[in-house]
N, C-alpha and C positions, 0 to 999 in steps of 0.2 A: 504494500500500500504506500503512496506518495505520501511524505511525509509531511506536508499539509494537512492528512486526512488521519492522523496518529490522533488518537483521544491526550488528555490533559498529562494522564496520569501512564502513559506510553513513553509520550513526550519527558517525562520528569525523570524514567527510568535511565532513557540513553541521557539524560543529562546528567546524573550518578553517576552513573558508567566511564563518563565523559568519553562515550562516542561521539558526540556532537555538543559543539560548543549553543547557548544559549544565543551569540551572535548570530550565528548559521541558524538557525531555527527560527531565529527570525526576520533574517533577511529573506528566507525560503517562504515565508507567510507571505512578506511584502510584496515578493516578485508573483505570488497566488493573487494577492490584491490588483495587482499594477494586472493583471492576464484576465483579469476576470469581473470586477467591478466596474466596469463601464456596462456589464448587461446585467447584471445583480442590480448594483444600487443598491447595498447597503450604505456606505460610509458616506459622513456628511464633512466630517474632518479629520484627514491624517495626520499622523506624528510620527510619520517614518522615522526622523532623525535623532527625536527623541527617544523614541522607543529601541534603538538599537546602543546610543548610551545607557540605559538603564540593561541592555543584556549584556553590557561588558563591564558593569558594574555587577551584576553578580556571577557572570565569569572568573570575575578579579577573586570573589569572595570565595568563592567554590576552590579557586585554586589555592588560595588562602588555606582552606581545609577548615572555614567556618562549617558550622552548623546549617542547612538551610531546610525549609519547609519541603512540602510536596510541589507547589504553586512556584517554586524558586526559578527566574529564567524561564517559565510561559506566557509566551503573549498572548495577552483577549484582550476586548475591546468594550465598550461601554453606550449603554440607549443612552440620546443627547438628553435626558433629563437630569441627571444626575452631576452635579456640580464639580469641575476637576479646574483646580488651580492653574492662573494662566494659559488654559486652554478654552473655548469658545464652546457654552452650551446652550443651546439655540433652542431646544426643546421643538425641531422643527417645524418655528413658527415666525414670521417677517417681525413679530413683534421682540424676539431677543436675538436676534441675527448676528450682531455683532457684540453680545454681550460675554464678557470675560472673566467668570466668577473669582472672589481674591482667596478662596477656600476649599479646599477637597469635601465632599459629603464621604462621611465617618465609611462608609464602604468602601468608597476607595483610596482610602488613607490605609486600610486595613490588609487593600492588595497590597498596597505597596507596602508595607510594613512584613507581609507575604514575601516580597520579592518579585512578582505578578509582572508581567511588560507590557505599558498598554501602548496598544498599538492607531487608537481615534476613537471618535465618538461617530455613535451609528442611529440611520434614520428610523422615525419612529409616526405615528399618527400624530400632530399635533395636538401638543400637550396632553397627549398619550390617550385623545380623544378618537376614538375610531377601532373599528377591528378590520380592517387590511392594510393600512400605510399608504393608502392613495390618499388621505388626510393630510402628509405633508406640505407643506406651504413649496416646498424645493421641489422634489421628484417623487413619484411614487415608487420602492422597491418592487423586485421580482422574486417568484417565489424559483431557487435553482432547481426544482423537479420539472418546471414547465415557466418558462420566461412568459408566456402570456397567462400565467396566473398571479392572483397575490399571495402575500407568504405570512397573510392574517397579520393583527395588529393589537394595541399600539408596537408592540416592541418587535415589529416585523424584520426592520434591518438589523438586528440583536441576531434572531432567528435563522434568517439568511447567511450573515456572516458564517454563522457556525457549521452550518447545513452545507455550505460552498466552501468551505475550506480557508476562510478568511481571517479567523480568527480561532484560537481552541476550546476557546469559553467567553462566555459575554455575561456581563450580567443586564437585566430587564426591569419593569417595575409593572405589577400586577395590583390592576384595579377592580375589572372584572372579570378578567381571564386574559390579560394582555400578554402574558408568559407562557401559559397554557394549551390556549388556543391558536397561536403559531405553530408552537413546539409542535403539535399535534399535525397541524400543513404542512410543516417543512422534515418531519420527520427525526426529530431530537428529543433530548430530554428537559423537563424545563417544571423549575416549581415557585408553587407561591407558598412561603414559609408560611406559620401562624403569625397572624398580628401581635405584635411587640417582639417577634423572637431576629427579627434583624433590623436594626435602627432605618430611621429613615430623614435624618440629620443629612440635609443635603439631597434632597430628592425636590424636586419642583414639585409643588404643590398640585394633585388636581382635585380627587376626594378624601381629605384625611383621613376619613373612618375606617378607609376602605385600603388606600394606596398599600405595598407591601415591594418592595426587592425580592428579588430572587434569582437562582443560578438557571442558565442556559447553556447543556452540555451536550455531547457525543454520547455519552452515557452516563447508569447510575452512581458509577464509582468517582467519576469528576461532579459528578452531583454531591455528592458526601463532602465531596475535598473542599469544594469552592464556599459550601453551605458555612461550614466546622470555619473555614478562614474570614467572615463577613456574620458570623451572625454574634447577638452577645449584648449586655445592656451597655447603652451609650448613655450617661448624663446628660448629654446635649439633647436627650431626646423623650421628652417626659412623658410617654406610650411606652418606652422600650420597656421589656419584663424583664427582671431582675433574675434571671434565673442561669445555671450553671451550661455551658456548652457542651454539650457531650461528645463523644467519640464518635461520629457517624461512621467513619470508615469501619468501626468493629462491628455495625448492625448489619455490615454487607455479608450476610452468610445466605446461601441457596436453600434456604429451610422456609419452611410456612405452614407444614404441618399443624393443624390443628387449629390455626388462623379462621377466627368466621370474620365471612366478608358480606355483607350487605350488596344485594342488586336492588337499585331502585327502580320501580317501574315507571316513573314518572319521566325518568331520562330517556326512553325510548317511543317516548307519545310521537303526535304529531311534529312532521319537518323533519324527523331524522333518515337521512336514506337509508332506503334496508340492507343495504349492500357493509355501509357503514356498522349497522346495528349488527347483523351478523359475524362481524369481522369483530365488535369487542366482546357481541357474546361465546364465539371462540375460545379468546382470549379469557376469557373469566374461566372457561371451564378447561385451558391451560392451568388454569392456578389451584382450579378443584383435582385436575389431577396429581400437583404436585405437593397435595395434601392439604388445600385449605378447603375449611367449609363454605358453599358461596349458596345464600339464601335469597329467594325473593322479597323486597320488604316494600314498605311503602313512607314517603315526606309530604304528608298532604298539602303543604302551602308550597310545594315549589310552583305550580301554575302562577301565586303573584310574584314571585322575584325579583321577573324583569320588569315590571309596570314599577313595582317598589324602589328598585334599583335606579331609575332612571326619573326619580324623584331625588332619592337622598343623592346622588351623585353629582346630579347638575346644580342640584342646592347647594353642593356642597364646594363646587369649582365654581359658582355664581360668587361665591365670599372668597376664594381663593383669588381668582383671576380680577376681583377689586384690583388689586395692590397694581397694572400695567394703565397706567393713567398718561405716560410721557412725564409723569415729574422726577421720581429718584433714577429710573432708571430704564434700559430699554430704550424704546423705538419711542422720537418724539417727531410730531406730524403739527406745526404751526396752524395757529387761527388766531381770531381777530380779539381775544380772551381766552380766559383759560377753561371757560365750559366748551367752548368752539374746540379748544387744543386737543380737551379730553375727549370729544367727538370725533375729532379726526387720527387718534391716535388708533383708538378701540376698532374704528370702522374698515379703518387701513389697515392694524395689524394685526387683528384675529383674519382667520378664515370662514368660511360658513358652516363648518363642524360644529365649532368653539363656540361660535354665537349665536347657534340654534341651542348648544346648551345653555350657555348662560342666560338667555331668553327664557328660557322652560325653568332654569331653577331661581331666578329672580320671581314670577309670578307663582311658583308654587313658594317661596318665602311671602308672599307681600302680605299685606293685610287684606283678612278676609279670604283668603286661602289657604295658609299657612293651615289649619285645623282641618281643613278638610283634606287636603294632598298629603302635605311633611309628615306632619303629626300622624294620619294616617299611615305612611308607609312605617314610618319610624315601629308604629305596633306590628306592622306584617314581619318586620324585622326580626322584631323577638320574637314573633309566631315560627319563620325559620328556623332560627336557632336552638329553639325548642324542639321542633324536628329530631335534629340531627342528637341534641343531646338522648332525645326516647331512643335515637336508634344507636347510638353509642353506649347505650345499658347495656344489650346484646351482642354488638358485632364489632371488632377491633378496626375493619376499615369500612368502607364503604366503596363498589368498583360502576363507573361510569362511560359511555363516552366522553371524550373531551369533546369534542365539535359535532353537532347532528351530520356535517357534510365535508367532505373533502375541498380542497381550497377553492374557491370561485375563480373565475377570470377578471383579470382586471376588466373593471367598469360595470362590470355584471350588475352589482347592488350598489353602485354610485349615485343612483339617482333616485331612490327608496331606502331614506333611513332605518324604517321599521324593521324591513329586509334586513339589512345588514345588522341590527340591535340584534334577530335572532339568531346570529352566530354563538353570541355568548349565552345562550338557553341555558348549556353543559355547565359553565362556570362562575357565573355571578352569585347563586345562592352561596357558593364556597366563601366569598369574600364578605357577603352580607352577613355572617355569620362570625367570621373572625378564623376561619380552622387553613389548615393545612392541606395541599393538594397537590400531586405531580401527576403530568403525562410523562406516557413515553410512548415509542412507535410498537405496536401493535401489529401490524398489517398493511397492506396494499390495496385501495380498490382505486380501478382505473387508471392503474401506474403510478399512484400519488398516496403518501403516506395518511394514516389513520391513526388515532390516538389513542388510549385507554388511560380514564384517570380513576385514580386512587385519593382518598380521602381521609384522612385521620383526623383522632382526637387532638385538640388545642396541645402542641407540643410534643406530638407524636411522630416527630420527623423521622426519626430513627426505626418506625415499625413500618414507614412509606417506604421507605431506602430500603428494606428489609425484602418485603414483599417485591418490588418493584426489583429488585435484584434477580431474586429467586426468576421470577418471568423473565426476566432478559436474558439469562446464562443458562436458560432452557429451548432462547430460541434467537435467531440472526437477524430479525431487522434490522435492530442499531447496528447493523455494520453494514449496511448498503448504504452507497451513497451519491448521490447525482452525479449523471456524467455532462458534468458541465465542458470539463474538457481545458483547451487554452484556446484563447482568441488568436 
């Protein structure tokens, strides 16, 4: 296999070994970038030069005969939300274009405290509004299984990078299945932690309740690695949970004997293709042979999730997306005073994504609706999350599809929001709720990957990693991978 296409933790081997220098490895990424990203469209902003200082800086350390991590000397890459010093995070959208944060957000202060090489920042839905990445204000990504498809969103070009060989790991940020539901299109692995278990100190704001980081890999074992390097309480982050890191890598054992897994039957209602449905219900009953219990059960409020979701969401980026006025910072757009300024700031530098949400969560704030929408979703909330707790009395995980459908084509659902809201059917009750969730590939229908997700109790990362192991090293999708080729 081209050593582009080596998983994280391949990569970290020969670099022990020191068959290959952390230089070479990634100079060898960058020439994958420089041969291939002009039809992907992932990257919004490279650091070639940067990022190959930083591999001769822990070349230097390695030969030193320092200590180093797993992460030591691999480059990934980062979705432009996420704040990285002196480097340009645009959360791709005209309104931070040229803005130049003076601060790392605490995740990636923590790669690099790793050793981590980052290699730029990658496109995403603006301000991580959208699920395919034709939302950017720049370019829309492609998904590398089929360049006339999309590679889902927000965190599309995070997904892509990884899935094309562009980077080894990325990290994402998952709102309502922004990490999930790619991973699942493009064929990787990809999770949204529990809320508070990786800070978010440094993450552009879209729905706080909701927002969550998470790792995007080749597999589950760089899923452990990158999870155990990024997650952990942050002070700077008054959501983070105060709780101890554990050893994910020791939960990767091929066991699940005994394991009950919940099938919900509400994830295979209406909109999901049955091609798709058959292809996770396989896979569930891969996992029943390799000794877990897998029952059919029932979450009766998932029918409101997305109506709910798409309430507190917008309500909650309607307070966020305040703060782009043209005064402290950002894109400033002149008028004849400063309400004019503010009109022409907002008008020019959101997109029509952005300001169809902020529209929908400013009137479900206002007065006089506020009790009837907010406040009402706010109860279907905890109605959820009641759910999952009745069915975590009984079952250690819960198994899903991630996406009702394999990835669309670009434009397909451009011009029908509602359309495209129902991509995330699979994954938004997970984040309305607070719990933990990974995809990984599954299957094939129609030559384009399929997802299977797994669900766990509040901080049961280590039984997702677990489970989701055991499946993968019983079976080879994670190791196909696009033949994108070179240009």
């Amino acid at each position: 296999m081209e050593l582009y296409y080596l998983t994280a933790h391949e990569l970290s081997d020969l670099l022990n070994r020191k068959e290959i220098s952390s230089e070479e490895a990634t100079a060898a990424i960058i020439d994958r970038i420089e041969a291939v990203d002009g039809r992907v469209q992932a990257y919004l902003t490279r650091t070639a030069e940067q990022a190959l200082e930083e591999a001769r800086a822990v070349d230097a350390a390695r030969a030193r005969g320092e200590t180093l991590g797993p992460l030591a000397g691999v480059p990934m890459a980062l979705k432009d939300n996420l704040c990285t010093e002196g480097v340009r995070t645009t959360c791709s959208s005209r309104m931070l274009a040229d803005w130049v944060p003076p601060y790392d957000a605490t995740v990636v202060r923590r790669l690099k405290e790793a050793g981590a090489v980052m290699l730029g920042k990658l496109n995403m839905d603006e301000f991580a509004m959208g699920s395919s990445t034709e939302n950017s204000s720049f370019f829309p990504t492609r998904n590398p299984w089929d360049l006339e498809r999309v590679p889902g969103g927000s965190s599309g070009g995070a997904v892509a990078a990884v899935a094309a060989g562009e980077a080894y790991f990325a990290l994402g940020s998952d709102t309502g299945g922004s990490i999930r539901q790619p991973a699942s299109f493009c064929g990787v692995v990809g999770m949204k932690p529990t809320y508070g278990r990786v800070s978010r100190y440094g993450l552009v704001a879209f729905a706080s309740s909701l927002d969550q980081i998470g790792p995007i890999t080749r597999d589950v074992t760089d899923c452990a690695l990158v999870l155990e390097a990024i997650a952990g309480h942050d002070p700077l982050d008054s959501t983070s949970a105060d709780l101890p890191v554990p050893d994910y890598r020791s939960a990767l054992k091929p066991e699940v004997k005994g394991l009950k897994i919940g099938v919900p039957r509400e994830y295979f209602g209406a909109g999901m293709e049955p091609e798709v449905a058959a292809i996770v219900r396989r896979a569930i009953a891969k996992l029943e042979e390799l000794g877990a219990v897998c029952e059919e059960t029932s979450l009766p409020h998932t029918e409101y999730a997305l109506p709910a979701y798409y309430l507190v969401a917008p309500a909650e980026a309607s307070s966020n997306l305040a703060r782009y006025d043209g005064v402290s910072y950002g894109l400033r757009v002149p008028g004849k005073d400063i309400i004019e300024m503010y009109m022409n700031t907002r008008s020019q530098g959101f997109g029509p994504e952005v300001k169809r949400r902020i529209m929908l969560g400013t009137y479900a704030l206002s007065s006089g609706y506020y009790d009837a929408y907010y406040l009402k979703a706010l109860k279907v909330r905890t109605l959820i999350r009641r759910d999952f707790e009745t069915a975590f009395e009984k079952y250690d995980l819960l198994a899903t599809p991630t996406s009702p459908t394999v990835a669309f084509r670009l434009g397909e659902k451009a011009g029908d929001p509602l359309a495209m809201y129902l991509s995330d059917l699979c994954t938004i009750p997970i984040n309305m709720a607070g719990l933990p969730a990974l995809s990984l590939p599954c299957g094939f229908s129609q030559g384009l990957p399929v997802g299977l997700q797994l669900i766990g109790r509040p901080f049961a990362e280590a039984t997702l990693l677990q489970a989701a192991y055991a499946f993968e090293q019983s079976t080879e999708y994670h190791r196909r991978r696009p033949e994108l080729g070179v240009a």
